[in-house]
C-alpha positions as CSV (number, residue, x, y, z in Angstrom):
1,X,-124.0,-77.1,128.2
2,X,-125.0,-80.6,127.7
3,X,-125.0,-81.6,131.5
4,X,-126.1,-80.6,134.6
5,X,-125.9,-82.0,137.6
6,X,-128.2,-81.4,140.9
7,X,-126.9,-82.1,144.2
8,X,-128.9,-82.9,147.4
9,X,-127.2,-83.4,150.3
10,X,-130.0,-85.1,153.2
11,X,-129.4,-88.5,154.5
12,X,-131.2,-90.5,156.8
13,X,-128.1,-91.7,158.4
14,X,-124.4,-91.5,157.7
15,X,-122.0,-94.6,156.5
16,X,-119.0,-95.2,157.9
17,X,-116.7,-94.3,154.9
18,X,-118.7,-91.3,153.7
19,X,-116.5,-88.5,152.9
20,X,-119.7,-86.3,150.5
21,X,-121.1,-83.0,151.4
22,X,-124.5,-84.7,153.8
23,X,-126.3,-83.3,156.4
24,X,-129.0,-85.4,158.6
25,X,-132.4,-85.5,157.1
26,X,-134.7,-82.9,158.0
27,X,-138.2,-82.1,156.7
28,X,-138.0,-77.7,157.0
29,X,-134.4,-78.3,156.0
30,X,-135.3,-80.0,152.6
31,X,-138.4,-77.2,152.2
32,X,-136.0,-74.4,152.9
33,X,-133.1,-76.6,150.4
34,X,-135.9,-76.5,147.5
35,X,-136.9,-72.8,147.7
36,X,-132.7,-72.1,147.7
37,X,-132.2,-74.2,144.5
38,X,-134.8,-72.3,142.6
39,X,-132.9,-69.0,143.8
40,X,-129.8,-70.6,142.1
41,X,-131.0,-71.7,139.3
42,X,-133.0,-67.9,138.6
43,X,-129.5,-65.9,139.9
44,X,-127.7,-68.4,137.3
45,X,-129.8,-67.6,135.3
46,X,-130.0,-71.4,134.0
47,X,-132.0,-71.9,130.8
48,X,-132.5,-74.4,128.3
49,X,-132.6,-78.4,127.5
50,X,-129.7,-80.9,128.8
51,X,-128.9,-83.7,127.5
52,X,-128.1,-85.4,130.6
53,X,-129.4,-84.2,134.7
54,X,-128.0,-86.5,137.4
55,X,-129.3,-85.9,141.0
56,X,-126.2,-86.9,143.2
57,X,-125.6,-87.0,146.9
58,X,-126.2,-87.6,150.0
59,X,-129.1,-89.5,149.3
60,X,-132.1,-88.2,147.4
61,X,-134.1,-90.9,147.6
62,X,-134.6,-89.9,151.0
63,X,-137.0,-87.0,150.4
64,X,-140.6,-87.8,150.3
65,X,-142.7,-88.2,147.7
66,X,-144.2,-84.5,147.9
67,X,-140.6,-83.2,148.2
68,X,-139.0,-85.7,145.6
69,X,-142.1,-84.4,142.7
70,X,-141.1,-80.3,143.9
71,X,-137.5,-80.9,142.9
72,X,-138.7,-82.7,139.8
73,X,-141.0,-79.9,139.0
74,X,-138.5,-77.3,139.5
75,X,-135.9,-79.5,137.3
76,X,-138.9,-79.9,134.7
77,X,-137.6,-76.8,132.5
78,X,-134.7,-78.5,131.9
79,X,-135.3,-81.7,130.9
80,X,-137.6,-81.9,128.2
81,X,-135.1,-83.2,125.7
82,X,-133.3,-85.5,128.0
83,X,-131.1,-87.9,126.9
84,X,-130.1,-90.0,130.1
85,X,-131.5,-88.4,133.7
86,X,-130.3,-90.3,137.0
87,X,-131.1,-90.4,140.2
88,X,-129.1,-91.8,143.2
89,X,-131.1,-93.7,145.4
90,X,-130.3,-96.2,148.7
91,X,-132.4,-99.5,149.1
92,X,-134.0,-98.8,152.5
93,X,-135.5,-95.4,151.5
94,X,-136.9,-97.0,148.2
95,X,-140.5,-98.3,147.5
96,X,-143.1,-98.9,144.6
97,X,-144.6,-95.3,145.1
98,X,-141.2,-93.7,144.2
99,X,-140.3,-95.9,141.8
100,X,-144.0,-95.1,140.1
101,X,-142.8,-91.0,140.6
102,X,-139.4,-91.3,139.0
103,X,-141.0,-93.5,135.7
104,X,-143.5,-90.3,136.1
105,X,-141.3,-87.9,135.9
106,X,-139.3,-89.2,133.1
107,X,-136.3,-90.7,135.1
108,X,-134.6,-93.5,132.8
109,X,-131.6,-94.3,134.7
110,X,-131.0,-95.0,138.8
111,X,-128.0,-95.5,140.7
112,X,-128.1,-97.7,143.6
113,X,-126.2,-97.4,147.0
114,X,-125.2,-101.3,147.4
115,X,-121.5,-101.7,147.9
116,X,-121.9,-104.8,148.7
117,X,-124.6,-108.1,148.6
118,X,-123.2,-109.6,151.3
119,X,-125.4,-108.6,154.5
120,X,-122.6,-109.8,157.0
121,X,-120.6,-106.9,156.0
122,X,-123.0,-104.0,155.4
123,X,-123.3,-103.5,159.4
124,X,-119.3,-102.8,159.2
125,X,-119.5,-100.0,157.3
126,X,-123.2,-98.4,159.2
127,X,-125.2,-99.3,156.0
128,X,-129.3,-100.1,156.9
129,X,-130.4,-101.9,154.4
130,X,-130.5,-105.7,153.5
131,X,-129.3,-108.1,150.0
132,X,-133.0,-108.7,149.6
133,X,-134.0,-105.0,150.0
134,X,-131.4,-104.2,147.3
135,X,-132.9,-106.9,144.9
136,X,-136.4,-106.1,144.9
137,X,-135.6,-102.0,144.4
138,X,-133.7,-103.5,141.5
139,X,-136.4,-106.0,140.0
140,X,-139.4,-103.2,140.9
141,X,-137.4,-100.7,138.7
142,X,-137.1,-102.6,136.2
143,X,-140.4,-103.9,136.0
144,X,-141.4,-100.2,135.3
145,X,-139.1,-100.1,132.6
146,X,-136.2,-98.4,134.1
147,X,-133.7,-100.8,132.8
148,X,-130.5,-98.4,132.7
149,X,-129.4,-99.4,136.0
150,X,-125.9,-98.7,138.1
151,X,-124.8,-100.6,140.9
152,X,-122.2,-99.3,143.3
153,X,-120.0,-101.4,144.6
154,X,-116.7,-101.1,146.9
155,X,-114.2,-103.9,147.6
156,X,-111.6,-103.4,150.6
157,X,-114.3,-103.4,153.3
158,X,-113.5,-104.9,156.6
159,X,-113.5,-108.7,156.4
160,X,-114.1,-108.8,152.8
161,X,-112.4,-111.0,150.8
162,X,-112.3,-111.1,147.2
163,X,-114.9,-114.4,147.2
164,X,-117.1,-112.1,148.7
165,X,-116.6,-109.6,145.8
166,X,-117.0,-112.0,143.4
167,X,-120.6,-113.0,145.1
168,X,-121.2,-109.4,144.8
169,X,-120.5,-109.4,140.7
170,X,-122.2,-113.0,139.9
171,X,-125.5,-111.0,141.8
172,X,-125.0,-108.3,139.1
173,X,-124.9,-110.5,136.8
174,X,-128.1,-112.7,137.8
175,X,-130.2,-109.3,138.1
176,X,-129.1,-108.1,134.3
177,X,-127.8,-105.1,135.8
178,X,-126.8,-102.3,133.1
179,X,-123.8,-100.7,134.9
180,X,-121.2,-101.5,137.8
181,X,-119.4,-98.5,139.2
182,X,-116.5,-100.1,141.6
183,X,-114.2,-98.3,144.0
184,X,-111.4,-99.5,146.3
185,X,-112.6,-98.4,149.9
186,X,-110.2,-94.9,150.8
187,X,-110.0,-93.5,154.0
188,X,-110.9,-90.1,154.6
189,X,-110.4,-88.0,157.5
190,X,-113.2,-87.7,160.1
191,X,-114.8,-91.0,158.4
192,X,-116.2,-93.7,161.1
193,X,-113.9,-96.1,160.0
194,X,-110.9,-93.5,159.8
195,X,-111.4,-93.2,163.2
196,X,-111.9,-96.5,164.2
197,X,-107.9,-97.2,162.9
198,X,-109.4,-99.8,159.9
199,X,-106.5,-100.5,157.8
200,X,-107.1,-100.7,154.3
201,X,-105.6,-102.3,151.2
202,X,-102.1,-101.8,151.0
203,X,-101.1,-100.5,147.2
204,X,-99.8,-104.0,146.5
205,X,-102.6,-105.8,147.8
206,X,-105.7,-103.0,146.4
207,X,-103.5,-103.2,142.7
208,X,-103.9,-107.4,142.9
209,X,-107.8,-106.9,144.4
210,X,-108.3,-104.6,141.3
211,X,-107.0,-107.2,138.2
212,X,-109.1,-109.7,140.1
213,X,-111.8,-107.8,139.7
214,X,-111.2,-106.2,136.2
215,X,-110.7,-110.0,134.8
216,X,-114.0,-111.2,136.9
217,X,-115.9,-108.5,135.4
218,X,-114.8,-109.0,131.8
219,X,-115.5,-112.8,132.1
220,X,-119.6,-111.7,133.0
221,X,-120.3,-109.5,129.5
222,X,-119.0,-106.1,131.6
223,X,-117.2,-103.8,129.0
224,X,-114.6,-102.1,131.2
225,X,-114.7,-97.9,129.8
226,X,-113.3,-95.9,132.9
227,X,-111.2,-96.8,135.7
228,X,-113.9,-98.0,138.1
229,X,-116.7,-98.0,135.4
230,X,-117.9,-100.4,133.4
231,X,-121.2,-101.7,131.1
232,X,-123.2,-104.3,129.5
233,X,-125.5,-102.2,127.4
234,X,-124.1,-98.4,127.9
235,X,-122.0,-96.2,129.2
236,X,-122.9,-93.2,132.0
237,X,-123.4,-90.4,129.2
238,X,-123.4,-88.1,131.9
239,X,-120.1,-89.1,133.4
240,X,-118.7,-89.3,129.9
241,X,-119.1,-85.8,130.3
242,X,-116.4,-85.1,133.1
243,X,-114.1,-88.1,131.2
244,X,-114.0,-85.8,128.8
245,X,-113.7,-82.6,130.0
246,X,-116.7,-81.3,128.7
247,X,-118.3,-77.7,130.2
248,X,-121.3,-78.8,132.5
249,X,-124.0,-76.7,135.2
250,X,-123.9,-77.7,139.0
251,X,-126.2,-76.3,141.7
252,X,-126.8,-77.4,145.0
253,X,-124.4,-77.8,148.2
254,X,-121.2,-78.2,147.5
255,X,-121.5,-78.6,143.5
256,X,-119.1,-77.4,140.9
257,X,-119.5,-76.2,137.3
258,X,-116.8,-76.4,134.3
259,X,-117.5,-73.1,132.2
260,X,-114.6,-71.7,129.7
261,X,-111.7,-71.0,132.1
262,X,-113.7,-71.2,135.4
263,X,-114.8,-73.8,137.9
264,X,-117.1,-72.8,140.1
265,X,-117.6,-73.7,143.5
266,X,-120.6,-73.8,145.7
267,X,-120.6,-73.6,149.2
268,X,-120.7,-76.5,151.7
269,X,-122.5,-74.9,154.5
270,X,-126.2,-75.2,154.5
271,X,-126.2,-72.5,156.4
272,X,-125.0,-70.4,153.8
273,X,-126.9,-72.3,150.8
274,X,-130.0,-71.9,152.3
275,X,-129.7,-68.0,153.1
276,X,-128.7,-67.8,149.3
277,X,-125.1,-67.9,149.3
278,X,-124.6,-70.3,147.2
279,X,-121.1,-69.5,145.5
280,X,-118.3,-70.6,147.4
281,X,-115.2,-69.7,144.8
282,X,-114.3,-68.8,141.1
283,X,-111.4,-70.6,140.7
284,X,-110.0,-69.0,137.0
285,X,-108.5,-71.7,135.2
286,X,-104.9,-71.0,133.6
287,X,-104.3,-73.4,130.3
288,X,-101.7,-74.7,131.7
289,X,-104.5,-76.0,134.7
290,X,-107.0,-77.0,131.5
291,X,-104.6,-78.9,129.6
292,X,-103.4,-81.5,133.1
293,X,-106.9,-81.9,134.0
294,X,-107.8,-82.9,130.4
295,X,-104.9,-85.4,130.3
296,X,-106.2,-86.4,134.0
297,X,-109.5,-87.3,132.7
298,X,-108.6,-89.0,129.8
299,X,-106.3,-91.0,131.0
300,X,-109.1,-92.7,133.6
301,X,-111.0,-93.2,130.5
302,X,-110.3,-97.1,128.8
303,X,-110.3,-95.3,125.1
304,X,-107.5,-92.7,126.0
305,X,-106.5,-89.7,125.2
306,X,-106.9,-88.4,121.4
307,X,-103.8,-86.7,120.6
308,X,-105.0,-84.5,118.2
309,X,-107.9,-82.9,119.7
310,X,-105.6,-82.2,122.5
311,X,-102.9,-80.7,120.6
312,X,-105.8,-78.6,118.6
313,X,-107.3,-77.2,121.9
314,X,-103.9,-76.3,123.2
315,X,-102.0,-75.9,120.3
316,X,-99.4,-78.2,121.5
317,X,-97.5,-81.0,120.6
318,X,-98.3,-83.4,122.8
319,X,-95.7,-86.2,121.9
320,X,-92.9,-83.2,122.4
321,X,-94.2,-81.5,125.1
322,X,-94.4,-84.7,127.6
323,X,-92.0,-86.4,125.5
324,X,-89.7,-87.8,129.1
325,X,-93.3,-89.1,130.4
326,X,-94.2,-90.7,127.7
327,X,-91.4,-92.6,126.9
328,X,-91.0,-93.6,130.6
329,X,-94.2,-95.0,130.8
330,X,-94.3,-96.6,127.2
331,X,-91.0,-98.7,128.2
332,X,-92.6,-99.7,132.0
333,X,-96.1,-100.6,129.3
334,X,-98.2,-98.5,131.8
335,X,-98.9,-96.3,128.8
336,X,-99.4,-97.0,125.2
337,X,-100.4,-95.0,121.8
338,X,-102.9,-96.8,119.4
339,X,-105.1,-95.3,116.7
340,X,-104.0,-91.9,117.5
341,X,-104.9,-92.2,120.9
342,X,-102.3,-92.3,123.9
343,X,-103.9,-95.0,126.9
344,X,-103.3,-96.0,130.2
345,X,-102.7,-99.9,130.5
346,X,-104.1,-102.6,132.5
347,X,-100.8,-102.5,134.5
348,X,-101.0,-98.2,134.5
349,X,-104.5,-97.9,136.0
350,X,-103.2,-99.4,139.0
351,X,-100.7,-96.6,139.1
352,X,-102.8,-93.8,137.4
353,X,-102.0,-91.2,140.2
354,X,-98.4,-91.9,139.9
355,X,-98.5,-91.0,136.2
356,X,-100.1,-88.4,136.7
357,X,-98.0,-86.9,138.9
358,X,-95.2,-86.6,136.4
359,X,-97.7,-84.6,133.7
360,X,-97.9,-81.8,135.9
């Protein structure tokens, strides 16, 4: 296992468009969440060095600092050798002290909660926090010399336009931010905004926001590597990981793991997680299942699919087998093979989950 990822699942208050495994802060709950990760990880009988951890949620950075240097303590076994380990954070529950416990405790890479700059549309979608707050989390972090940074950002919001995205990237830009993860906003049931009746993007409109946005991105230095992904200095190692269907540990609420044949899922009642039942399902996964979600990855992934390694792990050939697909897609130039390599166009990302559809 190269990867593992960690999830915890408090929040100090709930966005509008939030569709994640979160509960409501609470300081027994995150004692009693702790003591039932450590139970995990000695059921699972987790062992060894990773070369990437990623703390995903919710929002950790909403444990204090007592609770924040437990979890690093208990994740301590694991990450002598560490190549790349993450932490998700949101501006308002950031300050000096933590950043001084995460460069402490041998975090090298943060992801920040921003979606957007522009503080005119943060109240739309129940965010707290402010453009400046964002900034100086940023330039403190960096400071210490945690320069691997991601910033999340989401276009589609209410009232946005796409001048307002563009503020939003020349902002990256200014601050020499590392990484820019971007995501068209999708509506999920039970979501404020789902239930306020917002209207999103319409396909037509979210496929013209996207090019926009890909071509605005390019023009500032930012490599584009996975659909909604992109760089100036590296990639996310640890998301390379899922691109490329790699095996990888999950514990926490709600997390999943990718052993030979199996995904695992945990449970998403805290309930149950913290009475130590964390497994939720062994889903057993047929080759047939293995082989779509490798092409599903892959194909999310700028550099494509590599023919060969596919055909080798499934002893296929993947130019027969898909053959109709292929040639489908080649002719509409949502597809193409270069180098050995089959990728999805400029033109196909917009309709990814289309393409997809017909692998199945």
């Amino acid at each position: 296992m190269k990867s593992l990822y960690v999830h915890i699942p408090f929040c100090d208050h709930i966005c509008a468009y939030c569709d994640f495994c979160k509960v409501f802060y609470k300081t027994e709950w995150v004692e009693k969440y702790l003591d039932a990760l450590v139970y995990e990880i000695q059921h699972k009988q987790i062992s060894g060095n990773y070369d990437t951890v990623y703390i995903g949620g919710g929002t950790p950075s909403s444990l204090n600092l007592l609770q924040l240097q437990k979890l690093f303590d208990i994740l301590s076994p694991f990450t002598k050798c560490v190549k790349e380990f993450t932490i998700e954070v949101n501006p308002e529950s950031m300050d000096q002290e933590k950043i001084d416990l995460f460069v402490n405790n041998s975090i090298n890479r943060l992801s920040v909660g921003v979606q957007t700059f522009q503080d005119k549309l943060l109240g739309a979608i129940n965010r707290v926090h402010t453009s400046l707050e964002t900034i100086e989390v940023i330039q403190q972090a960096q400071a210490k010399g945690i320069t691997d940074i991601n910033v999340d950002l989401m276009y589609g919001l209410p009232n946005q336009t796409l001048k307002d995205v563009y503020k939003d990237i020349d902002i990256v830009n200014s601050l020499d931010a590392s990484h820019v993860s971007i995501y068209s906003l999708i509506l999920e049931e039970h979501t404020l905004l789902k239930n306020q009746n917002y209207q999103p993007l319409d396909d037509e409109e979210d496929a013209k926001w996207y090019q926009e946005i890909n071509r605005y991105l390019e023009t500032k230095g930012m490599i584009h590597y996975e659909v909604s992904n992109y760089y100036k200095y590296k990639p996310s190692l640890h998301n390379l990981v899922y691109w490329h269907y790699e095996d990888y540990d999950g514990i926490g609420l709600s997390a999943h793991s990718l052993i030979p044949h199996h995904r695992l899922e945990n449970t998403k009642s805290l309930t149950q997680y913290l009475n130590h039942q964390y497994l939720s399902e062994d889903i057993i996964l047929e080759p047939a299942d293995e082989l779509f979600e490798k092409i599903m990855m892959g194909l999310r992934l700028i550099e494509g699919l590599e023919i060969n390694e596919v055909n080798q792990m499934f002893d296929i050939d993947f130019l027969i087998k898909y053959q109709e697909p292929i040639q489908k897609y080649l002719k509409l130039k949502m597809l193409e093979i270069k180098d050995g390599y089959i990728k999805t166009t400029s033109l196909g990302m917009n309709y990814l989950n289309s393409i997809l559809i017909d692998f199945l």
